[in-house]
C-alpha positions as CSV (number, residue, x, y, z in Angstrom):
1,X,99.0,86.5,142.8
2,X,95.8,84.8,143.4
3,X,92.6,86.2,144.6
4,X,91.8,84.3,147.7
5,X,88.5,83.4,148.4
6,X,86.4,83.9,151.2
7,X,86.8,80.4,152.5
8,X,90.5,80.5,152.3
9,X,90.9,83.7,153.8
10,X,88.8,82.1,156.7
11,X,91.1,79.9,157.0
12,X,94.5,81.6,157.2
13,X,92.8,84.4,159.8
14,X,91.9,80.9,161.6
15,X,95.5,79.8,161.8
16,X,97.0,82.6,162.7
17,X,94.5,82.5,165.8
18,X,92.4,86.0,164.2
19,X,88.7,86.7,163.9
20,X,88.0,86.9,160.0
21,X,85.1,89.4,158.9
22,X,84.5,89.9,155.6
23,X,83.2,93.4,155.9
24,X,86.0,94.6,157.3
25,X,89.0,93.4,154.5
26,X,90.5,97.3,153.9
27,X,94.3,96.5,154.3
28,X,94.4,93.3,151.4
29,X,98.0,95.1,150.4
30,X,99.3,94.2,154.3
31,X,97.6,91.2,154.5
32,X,99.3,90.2,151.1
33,X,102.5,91.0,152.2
34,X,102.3,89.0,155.5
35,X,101.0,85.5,153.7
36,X,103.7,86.4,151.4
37,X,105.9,85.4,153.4
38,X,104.8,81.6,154.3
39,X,106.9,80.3,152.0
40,X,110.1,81.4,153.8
41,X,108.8,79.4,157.1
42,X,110.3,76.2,157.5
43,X,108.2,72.6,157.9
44,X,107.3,71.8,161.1
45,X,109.8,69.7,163.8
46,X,108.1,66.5,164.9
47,X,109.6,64.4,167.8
48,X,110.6,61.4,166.6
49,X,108.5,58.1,166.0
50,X,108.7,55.4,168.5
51,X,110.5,53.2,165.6
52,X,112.9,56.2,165.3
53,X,113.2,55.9,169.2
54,X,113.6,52.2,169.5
55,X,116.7,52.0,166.8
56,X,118.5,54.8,168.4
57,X,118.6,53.3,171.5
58,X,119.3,50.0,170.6
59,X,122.2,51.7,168.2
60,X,123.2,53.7,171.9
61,X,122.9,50.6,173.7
62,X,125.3,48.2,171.4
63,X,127.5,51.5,171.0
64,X,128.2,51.2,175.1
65,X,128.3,47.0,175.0
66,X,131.0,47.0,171.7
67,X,133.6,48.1,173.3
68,X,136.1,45.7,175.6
69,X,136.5,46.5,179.3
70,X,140.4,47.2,180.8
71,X,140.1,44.2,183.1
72,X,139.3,41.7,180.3
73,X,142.3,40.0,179.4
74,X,142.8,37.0,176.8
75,X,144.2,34.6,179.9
76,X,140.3,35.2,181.0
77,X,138.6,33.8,177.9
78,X,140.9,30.4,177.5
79,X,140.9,27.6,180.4
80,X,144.5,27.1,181.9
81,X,146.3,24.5,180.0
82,X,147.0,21.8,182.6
83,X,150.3,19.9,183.0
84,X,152.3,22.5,180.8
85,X,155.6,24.0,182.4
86,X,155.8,21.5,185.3
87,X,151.9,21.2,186.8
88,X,150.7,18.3,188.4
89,X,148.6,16.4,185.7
């Protein structure tokens, strides 16, 4: 492992919301084994872009409008044929 300098020690105290003082680095061996274990922590969630946003709800949105309603019939979409089976032309 690494050495860490002082910046970079800095740092990681500073993300993990601590003071850092240089003077007082005695337990390296626990601080070690803590950092050691960033690379088991998984990335970050982020809420999804407004792009992301916008094409699931326009895939939602034709999802709910593709499908036919019970009341539509085929007789509906066709004009009635007129003087067929004895109608007054």
């Amino acid at each position: 492992m690494q050495t860490m300098s002082i910046r970079a020690m800095h740092d990681v105290a500073y993300e993990r919301g601590e003071e850092f003082d240089p003077a007082l680095i005695g337990d390296v061996p626990t601080m070690a084994a803590e950092l050691s274990l960033g690379h088991q922590a998984g990335l970050p969630i982020e809420a999804p872009s407004p792009y992301d946003r916008r094409r699931r709800w326009a895939r939602e949105r034709r999802r709910a409008l593709d499908g036919v309603p019970e009341w539509l019939e085929a007789a509906d979409l066709v004009e009635p044929l007129v003087g067929v089976h004895g109608e007054i032309v």
